[in-house]
PyMOL Python script that loads the backbone (N, CA, C, O; Angstrom):
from pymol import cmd

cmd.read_pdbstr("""\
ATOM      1  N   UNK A   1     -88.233 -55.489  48.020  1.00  0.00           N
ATOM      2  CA  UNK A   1     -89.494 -54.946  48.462  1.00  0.00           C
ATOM      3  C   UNK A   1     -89.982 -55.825  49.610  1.00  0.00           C
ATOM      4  O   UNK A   1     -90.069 -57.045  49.468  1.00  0.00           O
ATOM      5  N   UNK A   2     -90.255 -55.294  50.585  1.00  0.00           N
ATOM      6  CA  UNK A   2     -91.192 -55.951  51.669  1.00  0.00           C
ATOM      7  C   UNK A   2     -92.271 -55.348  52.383  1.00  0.00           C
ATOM      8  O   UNK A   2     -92.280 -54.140  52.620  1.00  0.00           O
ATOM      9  N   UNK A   3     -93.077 -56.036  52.699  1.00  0.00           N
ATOM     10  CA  UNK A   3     -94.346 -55.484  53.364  1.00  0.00           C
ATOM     11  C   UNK A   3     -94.337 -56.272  54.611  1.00  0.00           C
ATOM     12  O   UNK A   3     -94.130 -57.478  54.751  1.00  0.00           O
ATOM     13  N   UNK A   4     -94.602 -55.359  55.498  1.00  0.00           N
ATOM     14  CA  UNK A   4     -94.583 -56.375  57.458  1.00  0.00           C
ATOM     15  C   UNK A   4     -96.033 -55.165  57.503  1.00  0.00           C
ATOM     16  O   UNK A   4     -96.370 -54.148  56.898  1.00  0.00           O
ATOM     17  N   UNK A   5     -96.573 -56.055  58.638  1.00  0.00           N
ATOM     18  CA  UNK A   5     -97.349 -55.171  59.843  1.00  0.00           C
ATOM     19  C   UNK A   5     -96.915 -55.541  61.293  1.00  0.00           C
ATOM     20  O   UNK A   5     -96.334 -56.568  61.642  1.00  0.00           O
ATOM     21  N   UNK A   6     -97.241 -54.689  61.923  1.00  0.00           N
ATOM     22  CA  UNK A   6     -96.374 -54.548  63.193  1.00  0.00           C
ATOM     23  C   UNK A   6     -97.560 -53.135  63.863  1.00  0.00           C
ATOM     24  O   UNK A   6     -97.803 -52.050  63.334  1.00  0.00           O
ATOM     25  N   UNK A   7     -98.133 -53.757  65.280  1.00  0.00           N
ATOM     26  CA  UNK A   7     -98.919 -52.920  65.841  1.00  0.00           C
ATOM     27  C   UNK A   7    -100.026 -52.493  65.289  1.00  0.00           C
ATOM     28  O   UNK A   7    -100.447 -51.362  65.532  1.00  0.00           O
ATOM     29  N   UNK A   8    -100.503 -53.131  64.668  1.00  0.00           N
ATOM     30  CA  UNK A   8    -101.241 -52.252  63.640  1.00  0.00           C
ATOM     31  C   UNK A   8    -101.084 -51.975  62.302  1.00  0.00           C
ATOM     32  O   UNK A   8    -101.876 -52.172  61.380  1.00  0.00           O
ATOM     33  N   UNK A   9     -99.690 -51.370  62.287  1.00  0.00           N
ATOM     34  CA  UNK A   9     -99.504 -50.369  61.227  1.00  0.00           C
ATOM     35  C   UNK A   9     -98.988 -51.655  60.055  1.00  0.00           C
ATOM     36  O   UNK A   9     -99.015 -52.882  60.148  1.00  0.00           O
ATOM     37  N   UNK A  10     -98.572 -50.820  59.066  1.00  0.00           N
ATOM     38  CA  UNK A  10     -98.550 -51.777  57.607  1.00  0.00           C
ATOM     39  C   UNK A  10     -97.187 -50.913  57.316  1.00  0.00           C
ATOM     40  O   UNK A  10     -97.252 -49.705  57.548  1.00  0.00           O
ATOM     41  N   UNK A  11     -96.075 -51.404  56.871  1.00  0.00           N
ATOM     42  CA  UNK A  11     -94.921 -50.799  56.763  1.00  0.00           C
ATOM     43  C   UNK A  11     -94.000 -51.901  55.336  1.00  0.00           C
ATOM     44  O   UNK A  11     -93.576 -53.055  55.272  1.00  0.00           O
ATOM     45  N   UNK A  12     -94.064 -50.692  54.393  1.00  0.00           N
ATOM     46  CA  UNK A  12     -93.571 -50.823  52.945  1.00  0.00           C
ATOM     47  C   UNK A  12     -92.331 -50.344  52.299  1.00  0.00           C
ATOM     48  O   UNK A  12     -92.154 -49.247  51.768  1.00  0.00           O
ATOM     49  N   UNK A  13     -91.330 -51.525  52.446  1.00  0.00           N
ATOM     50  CA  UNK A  13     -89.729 -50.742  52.035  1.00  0.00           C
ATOM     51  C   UNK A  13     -89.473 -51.289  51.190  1.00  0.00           C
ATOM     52  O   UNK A  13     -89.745 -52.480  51.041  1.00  0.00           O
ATOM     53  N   UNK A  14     -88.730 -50.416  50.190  1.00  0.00           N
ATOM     54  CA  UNK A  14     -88.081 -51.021  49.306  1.00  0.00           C
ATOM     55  C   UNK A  14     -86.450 -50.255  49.559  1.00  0.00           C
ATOM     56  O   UNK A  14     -86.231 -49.107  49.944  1.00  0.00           O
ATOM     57  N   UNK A  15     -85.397 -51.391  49.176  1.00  0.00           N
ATOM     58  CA  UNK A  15     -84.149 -51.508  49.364  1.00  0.00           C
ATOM     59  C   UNK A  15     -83.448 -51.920  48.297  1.00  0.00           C
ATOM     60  O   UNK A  15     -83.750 -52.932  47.666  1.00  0.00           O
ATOM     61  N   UNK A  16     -82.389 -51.110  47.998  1.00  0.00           N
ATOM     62  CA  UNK A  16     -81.758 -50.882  46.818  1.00  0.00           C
ATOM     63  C   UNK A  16     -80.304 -51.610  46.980  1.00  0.00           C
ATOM     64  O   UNK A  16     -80.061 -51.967  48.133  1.00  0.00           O
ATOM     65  N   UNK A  17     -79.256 -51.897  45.958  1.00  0.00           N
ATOM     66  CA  UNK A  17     -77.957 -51.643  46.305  1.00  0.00           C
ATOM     67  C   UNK A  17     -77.028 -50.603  45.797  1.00  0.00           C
ATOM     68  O   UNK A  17     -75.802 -50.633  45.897  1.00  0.00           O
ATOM     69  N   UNK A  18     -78.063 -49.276  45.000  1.00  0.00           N
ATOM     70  CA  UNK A  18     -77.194 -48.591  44.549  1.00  0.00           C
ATOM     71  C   UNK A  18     -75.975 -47.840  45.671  1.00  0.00           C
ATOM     72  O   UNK A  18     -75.486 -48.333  46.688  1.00  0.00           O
ATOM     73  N   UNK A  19     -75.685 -46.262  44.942  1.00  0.00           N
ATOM     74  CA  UNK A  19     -74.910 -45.675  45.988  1.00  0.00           C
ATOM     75  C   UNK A  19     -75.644 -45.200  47.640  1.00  0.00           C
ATOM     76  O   UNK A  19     -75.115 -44.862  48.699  1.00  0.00           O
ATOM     77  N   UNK A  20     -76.925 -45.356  47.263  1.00  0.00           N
ATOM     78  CA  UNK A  20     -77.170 -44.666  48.341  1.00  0.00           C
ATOM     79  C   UNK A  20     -77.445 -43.343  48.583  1.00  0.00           C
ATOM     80  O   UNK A  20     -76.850 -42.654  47.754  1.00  0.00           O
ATOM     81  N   UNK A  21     -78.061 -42.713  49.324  1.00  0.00           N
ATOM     82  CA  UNK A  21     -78.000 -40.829  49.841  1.00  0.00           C
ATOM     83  C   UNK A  21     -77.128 -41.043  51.021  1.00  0.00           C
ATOM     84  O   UNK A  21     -76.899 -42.138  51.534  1.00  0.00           O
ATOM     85  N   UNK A  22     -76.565 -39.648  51.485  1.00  0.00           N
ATOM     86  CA  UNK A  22     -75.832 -39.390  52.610  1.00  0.00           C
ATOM     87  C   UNK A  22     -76.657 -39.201  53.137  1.00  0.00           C
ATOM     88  O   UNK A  22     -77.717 -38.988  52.547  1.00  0.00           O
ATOM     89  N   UNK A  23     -76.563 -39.184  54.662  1.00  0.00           N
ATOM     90  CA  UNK A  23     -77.785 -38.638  55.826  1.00  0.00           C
ATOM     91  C   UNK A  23     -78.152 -37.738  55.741  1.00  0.00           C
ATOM     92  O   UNK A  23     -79.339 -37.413  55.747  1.00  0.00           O
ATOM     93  N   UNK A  24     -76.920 -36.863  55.603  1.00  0.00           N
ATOM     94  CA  UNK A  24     -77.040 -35.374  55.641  1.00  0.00           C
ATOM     95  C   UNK A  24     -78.071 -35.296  54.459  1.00  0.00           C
ATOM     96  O   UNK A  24     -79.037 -34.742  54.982  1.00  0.00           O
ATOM     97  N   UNK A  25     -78.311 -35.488  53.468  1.00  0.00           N
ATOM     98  CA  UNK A  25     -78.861 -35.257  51.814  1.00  0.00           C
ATOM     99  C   UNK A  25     -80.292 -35.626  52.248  1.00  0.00           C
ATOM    100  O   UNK A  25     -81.183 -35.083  51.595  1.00  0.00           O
ATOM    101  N   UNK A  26     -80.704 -36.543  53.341  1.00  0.00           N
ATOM    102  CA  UNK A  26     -81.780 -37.751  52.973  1.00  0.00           C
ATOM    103  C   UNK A  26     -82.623 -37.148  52.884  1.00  0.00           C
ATOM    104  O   UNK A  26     -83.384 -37.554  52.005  1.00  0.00           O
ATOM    105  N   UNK A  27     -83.011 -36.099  53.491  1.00  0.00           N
ATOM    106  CA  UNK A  27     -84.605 -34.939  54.259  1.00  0.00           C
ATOM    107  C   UNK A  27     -84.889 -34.092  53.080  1.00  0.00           C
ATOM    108  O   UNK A  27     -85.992 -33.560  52.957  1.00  0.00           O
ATOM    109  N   UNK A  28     -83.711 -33.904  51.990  1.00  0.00           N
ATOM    110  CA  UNK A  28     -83.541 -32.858  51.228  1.00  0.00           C
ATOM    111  C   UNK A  28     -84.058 -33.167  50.157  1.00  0.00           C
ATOM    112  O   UNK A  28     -84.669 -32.332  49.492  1.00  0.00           O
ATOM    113  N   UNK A  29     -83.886 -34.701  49.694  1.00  0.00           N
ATOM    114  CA  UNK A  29     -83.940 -35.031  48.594  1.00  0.00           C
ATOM    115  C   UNK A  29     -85.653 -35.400  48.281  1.00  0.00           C
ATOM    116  O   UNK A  29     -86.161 -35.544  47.169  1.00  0.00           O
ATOM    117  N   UNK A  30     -86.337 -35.499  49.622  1.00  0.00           N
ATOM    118  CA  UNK A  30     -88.022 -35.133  49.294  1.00  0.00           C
ATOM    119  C   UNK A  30     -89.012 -34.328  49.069  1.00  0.00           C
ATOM    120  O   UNK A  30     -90.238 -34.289  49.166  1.00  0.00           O
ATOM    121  N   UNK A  31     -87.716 -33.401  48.586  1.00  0.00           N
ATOM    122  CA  UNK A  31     -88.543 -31.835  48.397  1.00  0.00           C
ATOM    123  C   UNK A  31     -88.156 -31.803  46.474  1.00  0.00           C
ATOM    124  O   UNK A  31     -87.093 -32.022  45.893  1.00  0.00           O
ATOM    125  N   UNK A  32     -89.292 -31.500  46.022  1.00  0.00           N
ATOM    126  CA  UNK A  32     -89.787 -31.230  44.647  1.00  0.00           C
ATOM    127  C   UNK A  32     -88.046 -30.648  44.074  1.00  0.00           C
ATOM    128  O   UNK A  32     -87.473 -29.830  44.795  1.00  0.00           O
ATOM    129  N   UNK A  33     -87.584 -30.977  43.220  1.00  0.00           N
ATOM    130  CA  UNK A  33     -86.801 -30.467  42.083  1.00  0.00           C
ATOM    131  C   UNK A  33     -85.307 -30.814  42.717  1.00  0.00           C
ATOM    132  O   UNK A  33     -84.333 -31.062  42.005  1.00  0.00           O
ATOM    133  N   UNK A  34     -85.282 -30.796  43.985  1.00  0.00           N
ATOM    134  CA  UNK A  34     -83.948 -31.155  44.332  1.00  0.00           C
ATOM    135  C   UNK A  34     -82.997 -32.499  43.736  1.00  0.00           C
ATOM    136  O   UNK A  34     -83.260 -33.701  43.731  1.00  0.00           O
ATOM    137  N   UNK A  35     -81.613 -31.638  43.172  1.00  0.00           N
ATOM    138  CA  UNK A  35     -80.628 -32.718  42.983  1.00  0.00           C
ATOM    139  C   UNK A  35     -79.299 -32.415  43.606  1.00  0.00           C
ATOM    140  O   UNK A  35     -78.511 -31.472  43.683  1.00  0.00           O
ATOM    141  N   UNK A  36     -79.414 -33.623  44.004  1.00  0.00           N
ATOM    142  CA  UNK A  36     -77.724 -33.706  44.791  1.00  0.00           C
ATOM    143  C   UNK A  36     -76.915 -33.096  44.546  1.00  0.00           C
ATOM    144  O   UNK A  36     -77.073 -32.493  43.485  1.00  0.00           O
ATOM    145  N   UNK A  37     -75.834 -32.883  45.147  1.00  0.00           N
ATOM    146  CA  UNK A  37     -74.532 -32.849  44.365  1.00  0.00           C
ATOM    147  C   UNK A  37     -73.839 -33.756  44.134  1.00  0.00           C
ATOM    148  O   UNK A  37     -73.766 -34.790  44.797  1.00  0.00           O
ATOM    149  N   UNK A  38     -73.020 -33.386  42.804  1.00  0.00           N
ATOM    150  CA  UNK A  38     -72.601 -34.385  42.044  1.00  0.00           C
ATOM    151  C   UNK A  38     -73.334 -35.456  41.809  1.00  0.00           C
ATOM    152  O   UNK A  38     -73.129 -36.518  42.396  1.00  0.00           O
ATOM    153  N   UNK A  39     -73.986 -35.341  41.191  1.00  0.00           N
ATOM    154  CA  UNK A  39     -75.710 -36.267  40.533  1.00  0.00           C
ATOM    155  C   UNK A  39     -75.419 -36.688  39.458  1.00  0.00           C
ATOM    156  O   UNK A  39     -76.030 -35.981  38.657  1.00  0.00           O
ATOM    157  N   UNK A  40     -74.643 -37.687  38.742  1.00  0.00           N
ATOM    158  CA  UNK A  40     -74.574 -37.607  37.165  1.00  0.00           C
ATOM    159  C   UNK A  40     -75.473 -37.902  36.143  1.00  0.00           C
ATOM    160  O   UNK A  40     -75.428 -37.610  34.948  1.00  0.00           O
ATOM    161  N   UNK A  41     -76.360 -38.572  36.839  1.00  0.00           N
ATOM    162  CA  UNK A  41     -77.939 -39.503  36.250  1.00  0.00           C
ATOM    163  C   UNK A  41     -78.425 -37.993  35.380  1.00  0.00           C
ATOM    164  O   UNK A  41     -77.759 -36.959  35.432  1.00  0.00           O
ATOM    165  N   UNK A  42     -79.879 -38.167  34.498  1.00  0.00           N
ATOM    166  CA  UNK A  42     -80.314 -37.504  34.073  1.00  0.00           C
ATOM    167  C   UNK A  42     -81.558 -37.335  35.511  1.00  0.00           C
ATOM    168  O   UNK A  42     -81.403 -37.878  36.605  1.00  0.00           O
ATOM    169  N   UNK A  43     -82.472 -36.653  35.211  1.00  0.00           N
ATOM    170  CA  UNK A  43     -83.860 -36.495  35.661  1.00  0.00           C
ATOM    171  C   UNK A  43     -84.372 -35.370  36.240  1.00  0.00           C
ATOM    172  O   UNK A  43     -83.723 -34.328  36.145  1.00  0.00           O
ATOM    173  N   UNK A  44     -85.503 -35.383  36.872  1.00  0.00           N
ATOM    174  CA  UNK A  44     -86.212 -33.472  37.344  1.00  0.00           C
ATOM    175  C   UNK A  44     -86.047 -33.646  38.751  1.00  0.00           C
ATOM    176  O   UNK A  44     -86.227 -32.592  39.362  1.00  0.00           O
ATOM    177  N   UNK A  45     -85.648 -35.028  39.762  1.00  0.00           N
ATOM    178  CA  UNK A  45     -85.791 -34.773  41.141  1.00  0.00           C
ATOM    179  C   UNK A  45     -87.631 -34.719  41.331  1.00  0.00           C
ATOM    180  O   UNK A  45     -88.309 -33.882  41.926  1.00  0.00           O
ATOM    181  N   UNK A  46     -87.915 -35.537  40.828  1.00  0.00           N
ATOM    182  CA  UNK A  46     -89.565 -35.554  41.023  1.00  0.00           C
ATOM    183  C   UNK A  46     -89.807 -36.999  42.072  1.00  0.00           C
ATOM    184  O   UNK A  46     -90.678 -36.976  42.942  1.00  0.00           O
ATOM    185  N   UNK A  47     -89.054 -38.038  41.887  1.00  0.00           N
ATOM    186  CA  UNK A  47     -89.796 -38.987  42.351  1.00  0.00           C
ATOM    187  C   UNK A  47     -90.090 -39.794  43.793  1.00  0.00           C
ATOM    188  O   UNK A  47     -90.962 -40.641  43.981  1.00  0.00           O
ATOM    189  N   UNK A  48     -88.867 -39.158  44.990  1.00  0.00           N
ATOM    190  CA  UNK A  48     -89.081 -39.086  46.109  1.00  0.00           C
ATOM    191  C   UNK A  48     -89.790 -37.509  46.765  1.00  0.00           C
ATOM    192  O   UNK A  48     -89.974 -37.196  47.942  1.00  0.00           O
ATOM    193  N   UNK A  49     -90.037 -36.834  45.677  1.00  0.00           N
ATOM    194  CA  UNK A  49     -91.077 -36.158  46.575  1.00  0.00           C
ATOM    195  C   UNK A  49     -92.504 -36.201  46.461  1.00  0.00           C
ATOM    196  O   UNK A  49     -93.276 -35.635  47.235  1.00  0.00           O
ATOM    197  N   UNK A  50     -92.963 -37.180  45.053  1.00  0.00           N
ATOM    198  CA  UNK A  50     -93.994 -37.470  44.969  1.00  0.00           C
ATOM    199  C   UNK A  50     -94.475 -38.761  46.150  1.00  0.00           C
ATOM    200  O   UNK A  50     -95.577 -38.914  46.677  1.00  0.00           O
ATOM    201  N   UNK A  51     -93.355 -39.491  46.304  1.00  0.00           N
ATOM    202  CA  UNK A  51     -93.471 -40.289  47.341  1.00  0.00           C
ATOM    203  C   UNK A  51     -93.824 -39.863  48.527  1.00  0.00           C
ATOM    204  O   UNK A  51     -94.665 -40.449  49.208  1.00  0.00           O
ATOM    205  N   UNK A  52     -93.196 -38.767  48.903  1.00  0.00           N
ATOM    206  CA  UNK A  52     -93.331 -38.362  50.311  1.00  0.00           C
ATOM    207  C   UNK A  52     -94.878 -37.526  50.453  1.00  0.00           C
ATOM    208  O   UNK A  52     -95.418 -37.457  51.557  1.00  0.00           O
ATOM    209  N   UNK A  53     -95.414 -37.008  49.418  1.00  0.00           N
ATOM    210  CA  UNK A  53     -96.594 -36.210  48.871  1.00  0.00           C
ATOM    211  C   UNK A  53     -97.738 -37.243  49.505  1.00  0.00           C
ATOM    212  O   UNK A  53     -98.489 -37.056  50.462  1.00  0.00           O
ATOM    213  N   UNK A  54     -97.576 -38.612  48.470  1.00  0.00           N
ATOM    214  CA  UNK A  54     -98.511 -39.772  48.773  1.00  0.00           C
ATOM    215  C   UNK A  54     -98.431 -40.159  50.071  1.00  0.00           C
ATOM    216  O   UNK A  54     -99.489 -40.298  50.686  1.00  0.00           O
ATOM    217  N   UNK A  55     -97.145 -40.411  50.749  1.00  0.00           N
ATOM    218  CA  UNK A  55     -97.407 -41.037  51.781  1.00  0.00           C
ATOM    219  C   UNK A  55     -97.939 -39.527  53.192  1.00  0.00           C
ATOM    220  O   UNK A  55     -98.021 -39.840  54.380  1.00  0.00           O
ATOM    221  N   UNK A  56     -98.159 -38.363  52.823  1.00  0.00           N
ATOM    222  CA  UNK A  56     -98.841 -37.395  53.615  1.00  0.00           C
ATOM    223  C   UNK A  56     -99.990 -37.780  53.593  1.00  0.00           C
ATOM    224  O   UNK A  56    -100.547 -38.310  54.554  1.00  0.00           O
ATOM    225  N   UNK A  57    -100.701 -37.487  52.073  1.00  0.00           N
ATOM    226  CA  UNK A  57    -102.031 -38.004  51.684  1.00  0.00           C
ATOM    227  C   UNK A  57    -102.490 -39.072  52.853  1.00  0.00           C
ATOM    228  O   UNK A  57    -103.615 -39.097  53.352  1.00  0.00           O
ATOM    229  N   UNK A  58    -101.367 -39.976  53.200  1.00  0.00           N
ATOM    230  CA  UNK A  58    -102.340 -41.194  54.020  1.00  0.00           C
ATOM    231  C   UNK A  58    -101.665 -40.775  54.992  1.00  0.00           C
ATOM    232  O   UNK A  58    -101.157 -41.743  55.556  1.00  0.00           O
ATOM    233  N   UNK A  59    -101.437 -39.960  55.408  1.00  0.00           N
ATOM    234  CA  UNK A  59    -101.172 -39.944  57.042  1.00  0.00           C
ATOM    235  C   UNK A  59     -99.968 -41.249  57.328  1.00  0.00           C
ATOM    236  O   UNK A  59     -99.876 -41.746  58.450  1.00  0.00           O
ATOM    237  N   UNK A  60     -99.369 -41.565  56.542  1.00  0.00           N
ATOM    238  CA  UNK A  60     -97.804 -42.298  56.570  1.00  0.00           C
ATOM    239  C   UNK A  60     -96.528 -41.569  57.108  1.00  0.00           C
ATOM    240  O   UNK A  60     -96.260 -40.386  56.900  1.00  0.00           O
ATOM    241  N   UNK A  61     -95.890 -42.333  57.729  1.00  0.00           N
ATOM    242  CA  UNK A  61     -94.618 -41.751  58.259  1.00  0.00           C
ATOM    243  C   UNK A  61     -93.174 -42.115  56.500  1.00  0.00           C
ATOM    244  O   UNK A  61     -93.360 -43.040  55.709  1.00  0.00           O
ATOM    245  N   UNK A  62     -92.352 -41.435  56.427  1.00  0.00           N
ATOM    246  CA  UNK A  62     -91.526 -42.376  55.605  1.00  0.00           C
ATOM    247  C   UNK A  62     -89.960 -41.780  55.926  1.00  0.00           C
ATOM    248  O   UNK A  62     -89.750 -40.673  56.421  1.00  0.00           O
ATOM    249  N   UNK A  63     -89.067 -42.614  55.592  1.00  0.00           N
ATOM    250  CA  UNK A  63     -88.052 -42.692  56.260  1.00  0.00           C
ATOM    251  C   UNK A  63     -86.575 -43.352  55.322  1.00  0.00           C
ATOM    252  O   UNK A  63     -86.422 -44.499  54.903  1.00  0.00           O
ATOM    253  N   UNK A  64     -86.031 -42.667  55.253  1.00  0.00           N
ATOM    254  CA  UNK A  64     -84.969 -43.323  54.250  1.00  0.00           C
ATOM    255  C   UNK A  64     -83.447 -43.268  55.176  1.00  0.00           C
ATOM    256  O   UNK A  64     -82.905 -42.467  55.937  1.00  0.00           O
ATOM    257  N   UNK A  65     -83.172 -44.502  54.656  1.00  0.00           N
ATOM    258  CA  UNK A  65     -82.467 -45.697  55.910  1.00  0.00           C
ATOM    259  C   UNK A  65     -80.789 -45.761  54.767  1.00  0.00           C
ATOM    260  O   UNK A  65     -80.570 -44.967  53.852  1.00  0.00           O
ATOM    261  N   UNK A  66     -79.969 -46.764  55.137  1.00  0.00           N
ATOM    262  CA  UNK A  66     -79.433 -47.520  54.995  1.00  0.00           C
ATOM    263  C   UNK A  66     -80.054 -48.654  54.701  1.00  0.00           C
ATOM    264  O   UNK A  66     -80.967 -49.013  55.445  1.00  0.00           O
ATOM    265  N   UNK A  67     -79.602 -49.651  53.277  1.00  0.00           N
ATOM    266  CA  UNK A  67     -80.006 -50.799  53.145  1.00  0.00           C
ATOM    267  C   UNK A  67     -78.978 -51.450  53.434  1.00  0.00           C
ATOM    268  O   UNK A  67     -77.794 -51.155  53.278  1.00  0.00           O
ATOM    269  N   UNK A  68     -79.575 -52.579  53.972  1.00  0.00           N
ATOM    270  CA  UNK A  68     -78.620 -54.073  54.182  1.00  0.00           C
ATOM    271  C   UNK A  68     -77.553 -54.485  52.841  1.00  0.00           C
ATOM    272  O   UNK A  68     -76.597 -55.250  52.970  1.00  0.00           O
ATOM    273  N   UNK A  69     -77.894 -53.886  51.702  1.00  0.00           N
ATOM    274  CA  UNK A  69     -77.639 -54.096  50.439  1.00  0.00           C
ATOM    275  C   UNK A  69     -76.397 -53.604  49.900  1.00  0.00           C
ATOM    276  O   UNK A  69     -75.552 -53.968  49.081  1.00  0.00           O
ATOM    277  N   UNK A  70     -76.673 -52.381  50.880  1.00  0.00           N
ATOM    278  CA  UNK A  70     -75.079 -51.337  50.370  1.00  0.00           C
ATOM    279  C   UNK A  70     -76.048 -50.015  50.002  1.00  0.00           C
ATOM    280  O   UNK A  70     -75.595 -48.945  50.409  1.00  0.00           O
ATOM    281  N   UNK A  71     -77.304 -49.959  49.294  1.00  0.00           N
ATOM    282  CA  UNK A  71     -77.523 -48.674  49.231  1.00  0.00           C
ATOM    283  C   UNK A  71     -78.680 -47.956  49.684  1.00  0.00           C
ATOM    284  O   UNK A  71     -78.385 -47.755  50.862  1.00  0.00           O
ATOM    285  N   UNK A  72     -79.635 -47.521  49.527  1.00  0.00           N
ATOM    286  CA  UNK A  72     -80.925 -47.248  50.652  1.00  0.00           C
ATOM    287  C   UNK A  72     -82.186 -47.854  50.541  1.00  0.00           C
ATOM    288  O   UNK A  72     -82.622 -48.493  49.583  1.00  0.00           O
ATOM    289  N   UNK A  73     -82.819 -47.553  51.786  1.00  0.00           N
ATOM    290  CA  UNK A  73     -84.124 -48.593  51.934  1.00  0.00           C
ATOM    291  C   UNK A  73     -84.999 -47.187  52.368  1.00  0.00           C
ATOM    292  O   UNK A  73     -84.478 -46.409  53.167  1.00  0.00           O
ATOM    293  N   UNK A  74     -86.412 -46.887  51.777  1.00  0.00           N
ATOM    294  CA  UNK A  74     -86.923 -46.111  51.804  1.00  0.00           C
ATOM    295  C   UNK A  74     -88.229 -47.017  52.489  1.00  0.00           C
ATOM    296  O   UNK A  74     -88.666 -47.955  51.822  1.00  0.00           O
ATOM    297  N   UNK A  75     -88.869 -46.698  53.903  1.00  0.00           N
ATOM    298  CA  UNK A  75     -89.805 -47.296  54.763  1.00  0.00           C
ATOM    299  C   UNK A  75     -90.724 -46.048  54.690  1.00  0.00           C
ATOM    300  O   UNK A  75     -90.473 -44.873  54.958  1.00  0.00           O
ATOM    301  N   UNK A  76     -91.924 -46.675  54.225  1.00  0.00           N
ATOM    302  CA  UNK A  76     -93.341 -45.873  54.315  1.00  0.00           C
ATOM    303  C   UNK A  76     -93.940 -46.855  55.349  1.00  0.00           C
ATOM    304  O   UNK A  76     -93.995 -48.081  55.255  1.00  0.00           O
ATOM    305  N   UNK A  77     -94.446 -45.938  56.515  1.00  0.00           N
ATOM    306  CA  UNK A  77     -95.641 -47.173  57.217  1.00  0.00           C
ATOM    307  C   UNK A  77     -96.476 -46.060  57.567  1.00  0.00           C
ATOM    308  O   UNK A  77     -96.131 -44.924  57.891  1.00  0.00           O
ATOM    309  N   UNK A  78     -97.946 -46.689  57.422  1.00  0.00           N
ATOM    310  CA  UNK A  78     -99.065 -46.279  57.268  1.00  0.00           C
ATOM    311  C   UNK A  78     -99.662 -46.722  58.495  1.00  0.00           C
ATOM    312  O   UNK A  78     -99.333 -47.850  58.862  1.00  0.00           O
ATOM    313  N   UNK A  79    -100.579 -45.990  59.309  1.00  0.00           N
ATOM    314  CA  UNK A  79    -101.201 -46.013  60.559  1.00  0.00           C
ATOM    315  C   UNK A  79    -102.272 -46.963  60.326  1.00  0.00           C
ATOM    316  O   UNK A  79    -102.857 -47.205  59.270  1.00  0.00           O
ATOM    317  N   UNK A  80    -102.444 -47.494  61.555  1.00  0.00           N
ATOM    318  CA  UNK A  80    -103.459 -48.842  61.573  1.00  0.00           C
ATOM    319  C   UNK A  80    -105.011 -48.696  60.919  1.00  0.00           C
ATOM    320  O   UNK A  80    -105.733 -49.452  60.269  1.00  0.00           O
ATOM    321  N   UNK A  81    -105.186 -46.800  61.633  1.00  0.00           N
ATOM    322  CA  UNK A  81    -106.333 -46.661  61.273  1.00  0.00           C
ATOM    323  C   UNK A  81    -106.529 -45.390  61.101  1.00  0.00           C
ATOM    324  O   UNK A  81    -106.048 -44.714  62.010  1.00  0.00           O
ATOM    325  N   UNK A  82    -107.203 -44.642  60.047  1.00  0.00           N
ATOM    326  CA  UNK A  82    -107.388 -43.118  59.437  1.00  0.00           C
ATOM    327  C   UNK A  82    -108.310 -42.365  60.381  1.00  0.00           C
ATOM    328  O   UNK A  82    -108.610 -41.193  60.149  1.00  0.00           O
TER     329      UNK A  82
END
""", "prot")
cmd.dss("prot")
cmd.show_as("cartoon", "prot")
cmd.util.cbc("prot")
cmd.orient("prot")
């Protein structure tokens, strides 16, 4: 987990080492109920789109990356000022 500011803005990632999303997958997977393919985990596909929900709410950009780690880094940054 890290928190920077930069310009203003306030920018909040957290970085994993799991498998990761494909690029292609990344945009997809912030929409309500969506699961991958070949997903073996249990769950409803709820919790990166509640993320992406919240970070609308504040007028946040968010962005899911490649982590340094091996698996993804999901960057919310929030505007300097509302």
């Amino acid at each position: 987990v890290d928190i920077v500011t930069q310009n203003g803005q306030v920018a909040f990632s957290v970085s994993d080492s799991g498998s990761g999303i494909p690029a292609d997958e990344r945009e997809k997977v912030l929409r309500r109920f969506y699961r991958g393919p070949n997903v073996a985990q249990t769950g409803s596909g709820l919790g990166l789109s509640i993320v992406a929900r919240i970070a609308e709410l504040h007028h946040a950009h968010i962005a899911l990356n490649d982590s340094v780690l091996g698996g993804l880094r999901i960057d919310v940054v929030f505007p300097a000022k509302l």
